[in-house]
C-alpha positions in Angstrom: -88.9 -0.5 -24.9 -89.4 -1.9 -28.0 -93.4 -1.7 -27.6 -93.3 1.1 -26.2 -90.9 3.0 -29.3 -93.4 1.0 -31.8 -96.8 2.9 -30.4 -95.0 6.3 -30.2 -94.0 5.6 -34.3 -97.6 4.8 -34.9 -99.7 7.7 -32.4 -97.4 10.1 -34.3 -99.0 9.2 -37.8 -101.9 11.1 -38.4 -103.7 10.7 -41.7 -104.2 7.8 -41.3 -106.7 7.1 -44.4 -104.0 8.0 -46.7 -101.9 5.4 -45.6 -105.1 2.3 -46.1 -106.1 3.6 -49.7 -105.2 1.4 -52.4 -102.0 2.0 -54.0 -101.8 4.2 -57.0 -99.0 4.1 -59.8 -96.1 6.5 -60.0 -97.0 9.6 -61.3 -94.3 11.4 -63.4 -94.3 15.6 -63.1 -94.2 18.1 -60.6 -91.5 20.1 -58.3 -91.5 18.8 -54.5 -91.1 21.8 -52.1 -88.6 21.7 -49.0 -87.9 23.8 -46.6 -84.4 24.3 -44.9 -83.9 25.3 -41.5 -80.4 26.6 -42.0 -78.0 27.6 -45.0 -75.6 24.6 -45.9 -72.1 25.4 -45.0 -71.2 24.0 -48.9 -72.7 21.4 -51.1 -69.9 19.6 -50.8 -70.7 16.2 -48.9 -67.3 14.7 -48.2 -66.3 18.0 -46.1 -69.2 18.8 -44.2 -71.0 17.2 -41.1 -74.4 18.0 -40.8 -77.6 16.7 -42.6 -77.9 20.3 -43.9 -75.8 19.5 -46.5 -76.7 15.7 -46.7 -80.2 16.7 -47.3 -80.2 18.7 -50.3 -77.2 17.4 -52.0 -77.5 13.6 -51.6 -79.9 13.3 -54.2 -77.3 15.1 -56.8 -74.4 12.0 -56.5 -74.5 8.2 -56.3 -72.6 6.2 -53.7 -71.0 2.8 -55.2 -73.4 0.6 -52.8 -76.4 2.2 -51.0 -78.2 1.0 -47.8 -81.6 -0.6 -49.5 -83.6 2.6 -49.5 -87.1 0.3 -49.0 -86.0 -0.6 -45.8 -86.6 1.7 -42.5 -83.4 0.1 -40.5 -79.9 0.4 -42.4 -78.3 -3.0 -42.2 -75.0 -4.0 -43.7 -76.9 -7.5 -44.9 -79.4 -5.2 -46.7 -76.7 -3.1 -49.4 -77.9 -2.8 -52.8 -75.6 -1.7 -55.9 -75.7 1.9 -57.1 -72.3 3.0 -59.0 -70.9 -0.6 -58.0 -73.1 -4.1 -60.1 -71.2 -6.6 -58.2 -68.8 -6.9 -55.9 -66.6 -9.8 -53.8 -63.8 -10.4 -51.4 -60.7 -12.3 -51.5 -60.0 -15.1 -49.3 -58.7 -13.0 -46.1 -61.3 -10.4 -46.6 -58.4 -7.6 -47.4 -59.3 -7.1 -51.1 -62.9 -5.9 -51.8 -63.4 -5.7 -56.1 -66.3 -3.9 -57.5 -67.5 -4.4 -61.0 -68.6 -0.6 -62.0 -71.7 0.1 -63.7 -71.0 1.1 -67.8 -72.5 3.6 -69.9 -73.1 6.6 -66.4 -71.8 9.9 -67.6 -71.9 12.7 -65.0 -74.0 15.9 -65.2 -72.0 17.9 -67.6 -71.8 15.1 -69.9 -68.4 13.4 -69.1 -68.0 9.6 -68.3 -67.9 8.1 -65.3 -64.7 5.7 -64.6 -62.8 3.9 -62.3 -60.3 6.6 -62.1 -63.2 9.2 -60.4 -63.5 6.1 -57.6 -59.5 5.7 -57.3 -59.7 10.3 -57.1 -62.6 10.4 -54.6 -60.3 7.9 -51.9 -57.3 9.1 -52.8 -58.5 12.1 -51.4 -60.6 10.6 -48.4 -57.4 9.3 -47.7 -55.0 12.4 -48.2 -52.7 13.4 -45.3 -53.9 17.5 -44.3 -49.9 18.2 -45.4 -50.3 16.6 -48.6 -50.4 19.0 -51.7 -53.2 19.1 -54.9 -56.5 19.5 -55.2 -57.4 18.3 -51.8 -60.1 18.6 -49.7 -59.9 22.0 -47.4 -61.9 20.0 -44.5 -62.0 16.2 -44.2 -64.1 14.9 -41.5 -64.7 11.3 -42.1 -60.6 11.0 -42.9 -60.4 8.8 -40.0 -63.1 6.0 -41.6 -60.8 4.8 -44.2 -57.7 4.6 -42.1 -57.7 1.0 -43.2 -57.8 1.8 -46.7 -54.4 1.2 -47.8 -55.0 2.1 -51.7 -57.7 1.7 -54.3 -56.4 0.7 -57.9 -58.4 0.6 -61.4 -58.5 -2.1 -62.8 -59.1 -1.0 -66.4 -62.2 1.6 -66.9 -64.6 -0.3 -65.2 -63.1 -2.2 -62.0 -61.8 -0.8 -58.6 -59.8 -3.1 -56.2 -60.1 -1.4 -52.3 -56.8 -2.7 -50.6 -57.2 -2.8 -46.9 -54.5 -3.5 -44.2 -56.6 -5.9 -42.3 -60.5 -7.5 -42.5 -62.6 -4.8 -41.1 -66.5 -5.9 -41.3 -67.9 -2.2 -41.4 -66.1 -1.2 -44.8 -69.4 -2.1 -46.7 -71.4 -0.6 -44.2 -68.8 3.2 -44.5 -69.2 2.6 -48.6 -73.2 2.5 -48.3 -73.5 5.4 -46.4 -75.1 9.3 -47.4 -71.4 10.6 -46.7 -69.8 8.3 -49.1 -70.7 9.8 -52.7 -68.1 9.1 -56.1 -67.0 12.5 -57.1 -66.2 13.5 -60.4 -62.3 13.1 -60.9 -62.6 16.2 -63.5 -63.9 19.1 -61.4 -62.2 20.6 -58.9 -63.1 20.0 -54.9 -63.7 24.1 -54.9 -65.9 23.6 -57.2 -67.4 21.5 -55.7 -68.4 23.3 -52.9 -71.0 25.8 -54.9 -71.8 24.0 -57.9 -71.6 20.1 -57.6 -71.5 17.7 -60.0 -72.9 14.5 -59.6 -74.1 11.6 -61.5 -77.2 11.3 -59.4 -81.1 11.4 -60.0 -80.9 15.5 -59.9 -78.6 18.3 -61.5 -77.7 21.1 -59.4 -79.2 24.4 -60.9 -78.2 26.9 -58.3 -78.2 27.8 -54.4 -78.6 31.3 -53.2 -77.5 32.0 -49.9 -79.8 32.2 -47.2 -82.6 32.2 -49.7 -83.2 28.5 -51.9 -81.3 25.6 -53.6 -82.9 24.4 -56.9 -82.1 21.0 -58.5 -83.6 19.7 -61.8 -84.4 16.0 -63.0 -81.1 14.4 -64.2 -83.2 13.3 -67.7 -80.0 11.2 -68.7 -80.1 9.3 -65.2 -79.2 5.7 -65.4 -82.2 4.3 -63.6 -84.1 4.4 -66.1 -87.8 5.7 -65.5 -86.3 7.5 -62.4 -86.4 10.4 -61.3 -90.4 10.6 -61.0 -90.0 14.5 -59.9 -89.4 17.4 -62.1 -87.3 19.1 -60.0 -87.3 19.8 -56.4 -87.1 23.6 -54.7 -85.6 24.0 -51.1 -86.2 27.7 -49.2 -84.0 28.2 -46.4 -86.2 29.6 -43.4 -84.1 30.5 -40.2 -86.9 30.7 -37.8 -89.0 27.2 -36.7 -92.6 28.5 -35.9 -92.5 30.5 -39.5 -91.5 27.6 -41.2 -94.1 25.0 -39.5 -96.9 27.3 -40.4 -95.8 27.5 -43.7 -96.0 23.9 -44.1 -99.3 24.0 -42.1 -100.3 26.8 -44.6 -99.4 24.0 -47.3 -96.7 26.2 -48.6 -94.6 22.9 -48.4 -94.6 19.4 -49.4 -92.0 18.0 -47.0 -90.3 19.5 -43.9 -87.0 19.5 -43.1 -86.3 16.3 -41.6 -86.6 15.5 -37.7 -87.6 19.5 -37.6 -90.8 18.9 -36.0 -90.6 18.7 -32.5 -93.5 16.8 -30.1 -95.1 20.2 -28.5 -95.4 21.4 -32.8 -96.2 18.2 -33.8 -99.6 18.9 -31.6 -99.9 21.8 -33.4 -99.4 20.4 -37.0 -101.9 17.9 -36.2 -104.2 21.0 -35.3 -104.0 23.0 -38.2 -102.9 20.2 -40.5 -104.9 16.7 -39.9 -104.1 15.7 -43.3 -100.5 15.6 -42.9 -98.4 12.4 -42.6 -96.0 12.9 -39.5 -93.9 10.2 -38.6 -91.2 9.8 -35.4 -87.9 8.1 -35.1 -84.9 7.9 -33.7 -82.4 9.8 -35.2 -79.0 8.7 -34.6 -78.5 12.0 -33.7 -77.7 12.5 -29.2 -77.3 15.7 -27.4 -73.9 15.7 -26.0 -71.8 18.2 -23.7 -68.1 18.9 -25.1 -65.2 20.5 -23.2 -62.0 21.7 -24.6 -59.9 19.3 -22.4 -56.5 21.9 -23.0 -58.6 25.0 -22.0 -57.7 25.8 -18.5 -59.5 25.3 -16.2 -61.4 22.7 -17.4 -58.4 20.5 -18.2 -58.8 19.5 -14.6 -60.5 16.3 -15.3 -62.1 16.8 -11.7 -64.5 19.3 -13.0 -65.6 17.6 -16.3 -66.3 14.9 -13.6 -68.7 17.3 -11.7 -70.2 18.8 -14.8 -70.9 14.9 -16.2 -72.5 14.0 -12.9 -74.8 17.3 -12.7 -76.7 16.6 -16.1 -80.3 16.1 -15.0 -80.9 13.8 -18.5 -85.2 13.1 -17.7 -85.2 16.8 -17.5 -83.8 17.3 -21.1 -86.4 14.6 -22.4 -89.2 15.9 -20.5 -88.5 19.8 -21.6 -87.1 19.2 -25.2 -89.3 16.4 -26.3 -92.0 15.6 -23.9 -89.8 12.1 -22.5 -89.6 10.6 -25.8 -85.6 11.3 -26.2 -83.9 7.6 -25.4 -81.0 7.5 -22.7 -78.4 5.9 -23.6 -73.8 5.9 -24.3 -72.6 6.4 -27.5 -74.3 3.8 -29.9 -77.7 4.2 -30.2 -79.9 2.4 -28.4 -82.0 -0.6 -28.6 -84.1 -1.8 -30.8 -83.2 0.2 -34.0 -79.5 0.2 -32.6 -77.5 -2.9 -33.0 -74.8 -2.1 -30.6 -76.1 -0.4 -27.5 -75.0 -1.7 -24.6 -77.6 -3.3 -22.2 -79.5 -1.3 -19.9 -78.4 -2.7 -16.5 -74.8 -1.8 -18.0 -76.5 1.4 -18.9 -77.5 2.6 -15.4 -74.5 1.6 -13.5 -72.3 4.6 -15.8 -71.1 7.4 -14.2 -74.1 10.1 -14.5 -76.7 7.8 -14.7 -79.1 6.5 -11.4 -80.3 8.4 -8.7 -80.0 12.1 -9.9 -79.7 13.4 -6.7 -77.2 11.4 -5.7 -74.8 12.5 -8.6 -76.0 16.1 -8.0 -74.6 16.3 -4.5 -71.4 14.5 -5.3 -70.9 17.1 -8.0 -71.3 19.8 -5.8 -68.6 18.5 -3.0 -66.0 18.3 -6.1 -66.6 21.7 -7.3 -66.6 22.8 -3.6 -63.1 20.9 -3.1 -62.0 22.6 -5.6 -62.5 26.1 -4.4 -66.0 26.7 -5.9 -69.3 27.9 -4.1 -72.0 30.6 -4.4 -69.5 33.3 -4.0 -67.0 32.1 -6.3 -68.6 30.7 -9.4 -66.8 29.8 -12.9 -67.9 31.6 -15.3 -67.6 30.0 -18.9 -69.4 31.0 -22.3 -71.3 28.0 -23.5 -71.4 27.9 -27.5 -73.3 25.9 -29.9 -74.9 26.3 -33.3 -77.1 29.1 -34.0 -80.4 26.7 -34.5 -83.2 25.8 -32.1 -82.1 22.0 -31.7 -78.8 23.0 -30.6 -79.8 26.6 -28.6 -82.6 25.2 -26.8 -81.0 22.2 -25.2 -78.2 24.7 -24.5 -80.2 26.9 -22.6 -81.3 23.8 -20.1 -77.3 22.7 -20.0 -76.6 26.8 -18.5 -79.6 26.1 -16.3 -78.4 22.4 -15.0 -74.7 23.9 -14.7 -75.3 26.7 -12.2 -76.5 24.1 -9.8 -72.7 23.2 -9.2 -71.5 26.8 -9.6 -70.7 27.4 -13.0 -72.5 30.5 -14.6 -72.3 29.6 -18.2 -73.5 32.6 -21.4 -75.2 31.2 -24.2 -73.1 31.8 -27.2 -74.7 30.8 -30.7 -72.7 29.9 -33.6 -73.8 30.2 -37.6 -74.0 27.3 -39.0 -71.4 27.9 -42.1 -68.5 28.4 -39.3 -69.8 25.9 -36.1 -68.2 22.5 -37.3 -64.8 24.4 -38.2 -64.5 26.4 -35.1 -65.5 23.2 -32.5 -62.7 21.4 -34.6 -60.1 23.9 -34.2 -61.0 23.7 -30.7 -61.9 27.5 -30.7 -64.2 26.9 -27.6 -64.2 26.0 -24.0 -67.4 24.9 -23.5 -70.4 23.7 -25.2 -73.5 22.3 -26.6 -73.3 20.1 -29.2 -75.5 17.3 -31.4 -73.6 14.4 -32.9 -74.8 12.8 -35.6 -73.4 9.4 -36.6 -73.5 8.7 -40.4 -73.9 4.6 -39.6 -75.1 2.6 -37.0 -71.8 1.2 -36.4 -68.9 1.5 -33.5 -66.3 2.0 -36.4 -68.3 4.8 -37.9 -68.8 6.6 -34.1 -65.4 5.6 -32.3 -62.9 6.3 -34.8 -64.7 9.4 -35.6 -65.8 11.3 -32.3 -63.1 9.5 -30.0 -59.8 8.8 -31.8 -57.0 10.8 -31.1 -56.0 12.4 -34.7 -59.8 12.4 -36.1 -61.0 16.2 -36.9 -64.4 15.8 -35.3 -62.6 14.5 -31.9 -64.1 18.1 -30.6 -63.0 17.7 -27.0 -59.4 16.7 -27.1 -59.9 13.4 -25.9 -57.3 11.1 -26.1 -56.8 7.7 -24.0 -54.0 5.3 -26.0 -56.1 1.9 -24.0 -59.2 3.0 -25.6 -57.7 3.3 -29.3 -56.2 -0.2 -28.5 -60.1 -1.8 -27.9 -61.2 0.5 -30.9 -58.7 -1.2 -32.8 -59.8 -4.7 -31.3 -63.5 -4.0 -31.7 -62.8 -3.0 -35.5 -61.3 -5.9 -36.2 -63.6 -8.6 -34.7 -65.4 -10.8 -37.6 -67.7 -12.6 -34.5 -70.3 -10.1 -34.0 -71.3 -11.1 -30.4 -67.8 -10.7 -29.3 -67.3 -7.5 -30.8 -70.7 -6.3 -29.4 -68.8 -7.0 -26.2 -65.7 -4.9 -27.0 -67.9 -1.8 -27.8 -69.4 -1.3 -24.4 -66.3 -1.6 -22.8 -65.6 1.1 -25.1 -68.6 2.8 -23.7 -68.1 2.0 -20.5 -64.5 3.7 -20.4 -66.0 6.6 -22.6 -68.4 7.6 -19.7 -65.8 6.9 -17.4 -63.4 9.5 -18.8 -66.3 12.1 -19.8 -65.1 11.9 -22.8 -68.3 13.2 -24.3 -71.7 13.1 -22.4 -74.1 11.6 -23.9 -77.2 13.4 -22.3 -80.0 11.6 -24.7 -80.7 10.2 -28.0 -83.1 12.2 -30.2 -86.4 10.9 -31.1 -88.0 13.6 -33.5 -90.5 13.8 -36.3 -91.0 14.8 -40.3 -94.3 15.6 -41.6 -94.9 15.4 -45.3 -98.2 16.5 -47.4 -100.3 13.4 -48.3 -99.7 13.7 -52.1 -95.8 12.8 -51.5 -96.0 9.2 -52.2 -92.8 6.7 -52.1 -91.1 8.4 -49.1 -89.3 5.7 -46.8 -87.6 7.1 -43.5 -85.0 5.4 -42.2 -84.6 4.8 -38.4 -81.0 4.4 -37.5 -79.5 7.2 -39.2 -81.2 10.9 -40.5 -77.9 10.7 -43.3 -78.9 8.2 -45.8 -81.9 8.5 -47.2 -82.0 11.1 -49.6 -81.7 10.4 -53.2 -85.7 11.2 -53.9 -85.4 9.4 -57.2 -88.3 7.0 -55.9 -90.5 9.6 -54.8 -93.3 11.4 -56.2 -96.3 13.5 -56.5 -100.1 12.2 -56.5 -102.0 14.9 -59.2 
């Protein structure tokens, strides 16, 4: 597999000559063009869940600790300081204390202290009944549910209390999702006009039309940014957008946009381009309301699990380069998926047929046939990578009598209506933020977490996410998580159907640009990238 993952990065490079000529020194100047596939529901990082907001608005904050952005696999031994100089633990690994970087004012010119790092988690942390300037949607809530409190020590030391050890806390800290805000500027705010202290101001973002950000000239890295600025257009539709870039409208395409039947097109029109693929961290997964009638019978969320044909989504959606696998990404660029003889004896996986026929007699004992069918609209977000693997999940789900309508969702309302639970069936992408089993459990499976989209609740498995979370011996944890797995698949909590392998082209005068290959989320401050003259 890993060979085989390896060729498929390297076939998918094409300009190759650009990559073998002698390295030439940063260049300062110039605005690098994006496009967007989608208008951000808000710039606001800490309450979205998508890389549409990620994207853009990354490169306008700093995190305390970053994932070393020179290396293509995010690893909690490679962390590198960013808002944080230094850090250490105490004895029992339950107080982490970060020495804070001096002299960083944010963009409109106030200080950055420890009191904006004690705000930002005091918020993070914030109960949904709890009054003040809190966040309006707070996906990644569940993450710190460890975090006891966070204290200043004076104007440039934070103290993160914890209630137990939890190895992943440096790992949640480093990730895209995890920027300082400004203490002084309101979360609504926020949301249209953020203030960072990152690499590039905010100028302006105009809906469904462009986001605009400007070099940062008072950045602390010194001699960073190298770009000018950097201009994002929001383009709805995927071939008009690809041709544009072919058309050399664009510098950089959205990321993981390019998919393996445009890539051949792209190397067409385009030979010069730089088009890389990776795994995203990102699977294709089916969600059911678990309280919505009738599919609160566990019975047929066991047929619908068993009928996904999951070679037929690779082979249609990505020419059989998607990855099977549960919940953690798989092998090699994920540490924790489970091995693949564990793989193929979960429920869904094997002999297709097989699980095709024994959906079928459950749907049949249930009352269902060819004339009586359930009939069930199927939503998902109003974008190609969600509609078209929707479209295959209808096709799939008539085969055990369930007629399903394709019902597409904008983006600026999808994450809030799935978590309200304003759906009974549909299509949806998870992305995980960090390779890690806190990071995907607590969010996507606990009971109480706001992106637990199905309902699912099982009090044993909270009790091994609990134990796994805990674990400092990282082959015994590895352990816990796919029994996690294992009972995940089991209770179809949330079928997996397959791990996305996709690709981002770039024009060869974009110089510096590393892609990371275990999540699409963290990679995005652009204050090491630039343009060749």
């Amino acid at each position: 597999m890993h060979n085989r993952r390896m060729a498929l990065v390297a076939a998918s490079l094409v300009g190759i000559v650009t990559l073998t000529t002698p390295a030439v020194a940063q260049q300062s100047g110039g605005t690098l063009r994006i496009y967007h596939r989608d208008m951000p529901p808000s710039a606001s990082i800490h309450e979205e869940a998508t890389i549409s907001t990620n994207m853009p608005f990354m490169a306008v904050f700093n995190n305390l600790v970053m994932f070393d952005p020179k290396e293509k696999i995010n690893s909690i031994d490679k962390i590198t300081p960013e808002l944080a100089t230094s850090w250490s633990w105490n004895a029992d690994n339950t107080k982490l204390t970060m020495k804070l970087r001096e002299g960083v004012t944010w963009h409109d010119g106030k200080p950055f202290t420890a009191k904006d790092v004690v705000c930002t988690w005091t918020k993070l942390t914030q109960e949904e009944s709890e009054k003040g300037d809190a966040f309006r949607k707070n996906p990644r809530r569940v993450w710190w549910q460890n975090l006891q409190s966070v204290t200043a020590n004076g104007d440039h030391e934070v103290t993160f209390n914890l209630g137990r050890p939890q190895p992943s806390f440096m790992a949640m800290l480093a990730a895209g999702y995890s920027p300082v805000y400004p203490c002084h500027v309101s979360t609504r705010d926020l949301r249209t006009k953020p203030i960072g202290t990152g690499p590039f101001k905010f100028v302006e973002m105009k809906r469904n039309e462009s986001i605009r950000l400007v070099k940062n000239p008072d950045y602390w890295r010194k001699g960073h940014p190298y770009l000018d600025a950097i201009d994002w257009r929001i383009i709805p539709n995927r071939s008009t957008r690809i041709l544009a870039f072919i058309a050399g409208d664009f510098d950089l395409t959205f990321d993981s946009d390019v998919t393996f039947p445009l890539l051949n097109d792209i190397k067409a029109q385009a030979p010069k381009a730089v088009c890389e693929a990776r795994p995203t961290n990102v699977n294709n997964n089916l969600i059911v309301n678990q309280e919505a009638p009738p599919f609160d019978n566990p019975k047929i969320r066991q047929a619908m699990l068993l009928a996904l044909d999951r070679k037929a989504f690779s082979d249609i959606l990505s020419h059989g380069h998607a990855v099977l696998g549960a919940s953690m990404l798989p092998a090699p660029e994920g540490v924790w998926s489970m091995p693949k003889e564990m793989l193929n004896e979960l429920p869904g996986f094997g002999d297709h047929t097989k699980n095709l026929a024994e959906a079928r007699k459950i749907m049949e004992g249930l009352g269902y046939g060819p004339d009586k069918t359930l009939k069930v609209k199927v939503s998902t977000r109003n974008i190609p990578i969600y509609r078209d693997p929707g479209v295959i999940l209808i096709d799939q789900l008539k085969k055990i009598y369930i007629e399903g309508e394709l019902e597409p969702i904008d983006t600026p309302v999808w994450h809030a209506k799935v978590a309200r639970k304003d759906y009974t069936v549909g299509m949806n992408l998870t992305g995980v933020g960090v390779d890690d089993p806190d990071v995907n459990f607590y969010e996507n499976f606990t009971c109480k977490s706001e992106r637990n989209y199905t309902g699912y609740c099982n009090p044993d498995v909270e009790k091994l996410i609990e134990a796994q979370s805990r674990e400092i011996d990282k082959e015994k944890r590895k352990k816990v998580v796919w029994e996690i797995d294992r009972k995940l698949a089991e209770d179809a909590a949330r079928p997996v159907i397959s791990h996305n392998v996709e690709n981002t082209c770039w024009q060869p005068r974009l110089k510096g640009l590393i892609l990371q290959h275990n999540s699409i989320y963290n990679g995005w401050r652009f204050d090491d990238v630039w343009l060749e003259k």
